[in-house]
N, C-alpha and C positions, 0 to 999 in steps of 0.2 A: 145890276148883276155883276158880281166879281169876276176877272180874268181867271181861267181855269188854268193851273199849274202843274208847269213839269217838271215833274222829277230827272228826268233821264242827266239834264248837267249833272246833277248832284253827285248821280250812278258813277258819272264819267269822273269826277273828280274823285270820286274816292278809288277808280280804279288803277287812275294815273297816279296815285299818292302811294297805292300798294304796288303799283309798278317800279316809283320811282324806289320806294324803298328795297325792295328785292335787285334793285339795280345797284345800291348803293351796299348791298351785301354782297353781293359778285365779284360788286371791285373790290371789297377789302379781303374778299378769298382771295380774290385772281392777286391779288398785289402782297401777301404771303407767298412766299415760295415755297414749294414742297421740301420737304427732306431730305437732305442727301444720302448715300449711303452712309459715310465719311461721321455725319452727326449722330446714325442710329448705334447707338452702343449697344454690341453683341455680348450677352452675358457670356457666351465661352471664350469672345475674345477678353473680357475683363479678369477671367478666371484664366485664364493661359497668361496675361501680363502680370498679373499678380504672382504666378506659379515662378513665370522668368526672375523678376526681381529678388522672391524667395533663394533664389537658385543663386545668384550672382554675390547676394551682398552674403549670404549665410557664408560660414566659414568651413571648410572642408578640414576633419580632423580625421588624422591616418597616428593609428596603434603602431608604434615601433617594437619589435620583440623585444623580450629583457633581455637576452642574452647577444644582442646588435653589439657588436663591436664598432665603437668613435673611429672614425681615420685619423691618423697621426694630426691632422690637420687641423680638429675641433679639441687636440689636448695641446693645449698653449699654456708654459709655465709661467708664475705670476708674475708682472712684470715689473713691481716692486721691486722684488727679490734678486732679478737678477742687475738690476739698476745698483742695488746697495752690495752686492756680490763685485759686481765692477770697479763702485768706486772704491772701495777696500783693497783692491787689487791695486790702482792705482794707486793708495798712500803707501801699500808697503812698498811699491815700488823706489817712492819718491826716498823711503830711508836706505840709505845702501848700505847699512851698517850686517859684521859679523860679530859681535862684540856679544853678542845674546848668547852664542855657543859656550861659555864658559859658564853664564849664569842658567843654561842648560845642562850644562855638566855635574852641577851637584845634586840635584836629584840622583841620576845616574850612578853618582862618586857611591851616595849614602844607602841606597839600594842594593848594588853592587858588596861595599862593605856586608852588611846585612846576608846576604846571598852569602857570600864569600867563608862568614864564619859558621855559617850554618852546617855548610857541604864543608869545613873544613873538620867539625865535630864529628860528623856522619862518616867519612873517609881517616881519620886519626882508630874510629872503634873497629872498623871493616879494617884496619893494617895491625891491629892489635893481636883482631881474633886469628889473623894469618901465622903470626908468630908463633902465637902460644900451638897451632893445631904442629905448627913443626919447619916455620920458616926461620927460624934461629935469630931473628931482628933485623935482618935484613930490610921485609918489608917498611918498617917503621921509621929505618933510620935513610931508607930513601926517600919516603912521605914527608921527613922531617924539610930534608937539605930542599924540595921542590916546596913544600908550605914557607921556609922562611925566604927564598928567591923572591917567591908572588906578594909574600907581605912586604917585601921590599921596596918592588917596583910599586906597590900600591901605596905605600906608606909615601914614598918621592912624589907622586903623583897627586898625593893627598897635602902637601908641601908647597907645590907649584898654585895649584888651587884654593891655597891658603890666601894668596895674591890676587893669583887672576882672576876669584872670583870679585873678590872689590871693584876691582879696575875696569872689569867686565862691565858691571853693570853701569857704573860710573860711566864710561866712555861712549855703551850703548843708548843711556836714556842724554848724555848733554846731545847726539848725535838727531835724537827724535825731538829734542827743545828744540832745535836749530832750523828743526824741516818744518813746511808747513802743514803740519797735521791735526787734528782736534785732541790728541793726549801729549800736554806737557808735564812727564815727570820732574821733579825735581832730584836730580843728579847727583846733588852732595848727599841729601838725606839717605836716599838710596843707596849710598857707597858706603857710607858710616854703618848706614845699617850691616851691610853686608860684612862691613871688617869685622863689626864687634860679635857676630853671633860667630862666625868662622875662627875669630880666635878666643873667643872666651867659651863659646858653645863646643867648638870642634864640630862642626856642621850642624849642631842639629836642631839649631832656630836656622841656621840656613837655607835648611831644606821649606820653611815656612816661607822665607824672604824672596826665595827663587820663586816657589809654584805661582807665588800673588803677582810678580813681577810678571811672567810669562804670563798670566791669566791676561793680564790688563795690555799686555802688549796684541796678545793673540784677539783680543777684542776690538782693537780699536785699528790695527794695521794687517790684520788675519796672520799675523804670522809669529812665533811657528803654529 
């Protein structure tokens, strides 16, 4: 007759297998730590940090009226300009020369001329019509003796300038070879030029020989 069997071990071992198991998921809760606050990320706290950094990095743009007037302080002249304003002041300085006023002087001379006969035409017909209404020539032969005085003085004047314009320009350009400046005229050329239109023109390639001269001086020393 066979040993009659118990189950009950069996029971027990399966009870302690499910015990041990529920043990062994306990501890792997318990050995997880809960949450902190710190880890729960609050949707409005992501949406307010998100809102802040919008705020910070975006750029804040302010409408100036059109009609705002600059403070003296944001209109600054260029300063190129006044760099090359400067040093033109300093080359003319470096020339000390006066010599330019005679090759100055014929424009003036030939202008003047010009002027001179014009308003002498216009003042000869106004002393005309004075006589003939009843001034007996009086007026005419006083306009005479003051027209040939002034053509006088002009004519010596026109004499002197025959010279000094050569010499002018001569004496002024060897004075601007000598300085150190960026325009070296040539001296002789320019004198010869200046004789031969003055006495063979009677100024009036002169008046060509001065303005180019004065251009090229007023350009490279500002002066006149």
């Amino acid at each position: 007759m066979a040993p009659p069997t118990d189950d009950k071990p069996t029971e027990f071992d399966e009870n302690t297998d499910h015990t041990s198991s529920q043990s062994a998921d306990h501890s792997e809760t318990v050995s997880e730590p809960p949450p902190t606050r710190s880890d729960v990320t609050d949707p409005s706290d992501a949406h307010e940090s998100t809102r802040t950094d919008t705020d910070v990095t975006a750029p804040v743009e302010t409408q100036q009226p059109e009609d705002a007037i600059e403070p003296p302080s944001a209109q600054r002249p260029p300063v190129i300009e006044e760099a090359a304003e400067t040093e033109m002041n300093k080359t003319g300085l470096a020339v000390d020369s006066s010599w330019w006023y005679w090759v100055a002087a014929v424009p003036l001379y030939v202008i003047g001329g010009i002027v001179g006969s014009i308003l002498v035409g216009v003042l000869f017909l106004f002393t005309i019509t004075i006589d003939i209404v009843g001034a007996g020539g009086i007026a005419t032969g006083l306009f005479t003796v003051i027209v040939v005085l002034v053509a006088a003085a002009f004519g010596l004047f026109g004499i002197a300038l025959l010279f000094l314009f050569p010499i002018g320009i001569y004496l002024d350009a060897k004075e601007i070879t000598d300085a150190d400046v960026d325009w070296d005229p040539d001296a002789v050329l320019y004198g010869l030029m200046a004789a031969g239109s003055a006495f063979l023109t009677a100024f009036t390639l002169s008046l060509v020989v001065a303005l180019y001269y004065l251009y090229r001086r007023h350009q490279y020393l500002g002066e006149p």
